[in-house]
Residue, then its C-alpha position, 0 to 999 in steps of 0.5 A: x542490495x538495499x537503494x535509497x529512496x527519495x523519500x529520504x531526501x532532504x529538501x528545502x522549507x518551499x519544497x517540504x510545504x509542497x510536499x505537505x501540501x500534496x499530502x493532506x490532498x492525499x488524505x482528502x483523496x482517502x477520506x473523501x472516497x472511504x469516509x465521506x463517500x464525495x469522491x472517486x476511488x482513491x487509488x485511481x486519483x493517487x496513481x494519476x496525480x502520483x504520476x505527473x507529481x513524481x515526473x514533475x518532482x522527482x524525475x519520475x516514477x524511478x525516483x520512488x523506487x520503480x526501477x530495476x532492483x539491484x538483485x532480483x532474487x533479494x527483491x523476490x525473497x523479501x516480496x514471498x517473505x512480506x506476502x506470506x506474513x501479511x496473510x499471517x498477520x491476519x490471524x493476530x489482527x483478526x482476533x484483536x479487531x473483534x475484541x474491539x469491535x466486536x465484528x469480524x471484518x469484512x470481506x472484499x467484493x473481489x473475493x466473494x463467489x470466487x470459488x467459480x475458476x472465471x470470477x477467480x481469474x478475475x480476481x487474480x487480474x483485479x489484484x496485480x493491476x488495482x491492487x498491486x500496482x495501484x495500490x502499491x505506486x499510490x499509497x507507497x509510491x508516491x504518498x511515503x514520498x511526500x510525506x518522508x520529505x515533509x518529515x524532513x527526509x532521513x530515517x525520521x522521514x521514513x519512519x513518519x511516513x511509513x506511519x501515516x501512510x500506512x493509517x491511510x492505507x488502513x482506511x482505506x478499506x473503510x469498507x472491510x469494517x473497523x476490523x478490517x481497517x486495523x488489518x489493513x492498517x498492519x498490512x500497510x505497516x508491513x508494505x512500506x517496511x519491505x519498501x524501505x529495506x529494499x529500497x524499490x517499489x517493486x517488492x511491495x508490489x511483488x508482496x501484495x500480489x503473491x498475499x492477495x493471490x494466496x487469498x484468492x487461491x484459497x477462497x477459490x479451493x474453499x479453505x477459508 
């Protein structure tokens, strides 16, 4: 059951230059902790002012999809779907991003010496609070909001934020290397898809847990 989404809404000239706004301060946030080494993680700084924006403009975190799905097993299905692909996808993005770069892309503090069961577990709980669900309210969540609004809303809206979202997300894991910001980058493309065909937050939430918990669980049985 596919919801709609507030970052298709279409709203006035005054509330899309807020919205703009909010969104080159997102892109100082990604840029100013990634690139430019000024600033705190961006994913705490785009989880707490998403917050209080999303509860001051949008009635809170339920306008940018955090609510209860329609049907549980389509939000499931389309989260296993997503996390399996973004683990796929690697193998294509990979490749490509050496021929560029020619470096591999690097791998996350997280996931280094976690064959060791404790540091895993860790890990597991850095992926689903951090990563899923901060990652996932931030980037998704609130910046897709902002954006598809400053777009103008619609499928024009959507499809300008799913893009610009999904390049910051990519620098986002500046750290990784250029390769890795081009897999990221791909990964966020996919995220904000399944965000957008299901219209609730809780699927790339779902998808970026299960396909970072496939790269801990591997790393941890050493078969990659």
């Amino acid at each position: 059951m596919v919801e709609e989404l507030d970052c298709g809404r279409r709203l006035g000239a005054k509330q899309r230059l807020i919205s703009l706004a909010e969104g080159v301060m997102g892109v100082f946030f990604v840029l100013g902790h990634n690139i430019w080494r000024v600033l705190p993680n961006e994913v705490y700084l785009l989880f707490g002012v998403g917050l209080v924006s999303l509860w001051l403009r949008n009635g809170g975190v339920t306008g940018a999809g955090l609510r209860r799905p329609g049907s549980w097993p389509w939000t499931l299905f389309a989260a296993i779907v997503a996390g399996i692909l973004i683990q796929l996808e690697d193998l294509v993005t990979d490749p490509i991003g050496r021929i560029f770069t020619h470096e591999p892309q690097r791998v996350s503090s997280i996931l280094q010496h976690s064959h060791d069961l404790r540091k895993s577990l860790i890990a597991l709980g850095i992926v689903w609070t951090f990563a899923a669900f901060g990652e996932e309210i931030g980037y998704r969540g609130y910046l897709m909001t902002r954006f598809g609004e400053m777009a103008g809303g619609g499928r024009i809206g959507k499809a300008v934020s799913l893009v610009i979202v999904s390049l910051l997300f990519g620098f986002g894991h500046f750290y990784k290397g250029p390769a890795g910001v081009v897999e990221s980058t791909a990964s966020g493309l996919l995220l904000g898809t399944v965000y957008l065909v299901t219209g609730n937050l809780w699927a790339p939430i779902l998808a970026h847990g299960f396909a970072d918990t496939i790269a801990v669980v591997a790393v941890y049985f050493g078969w990659t």
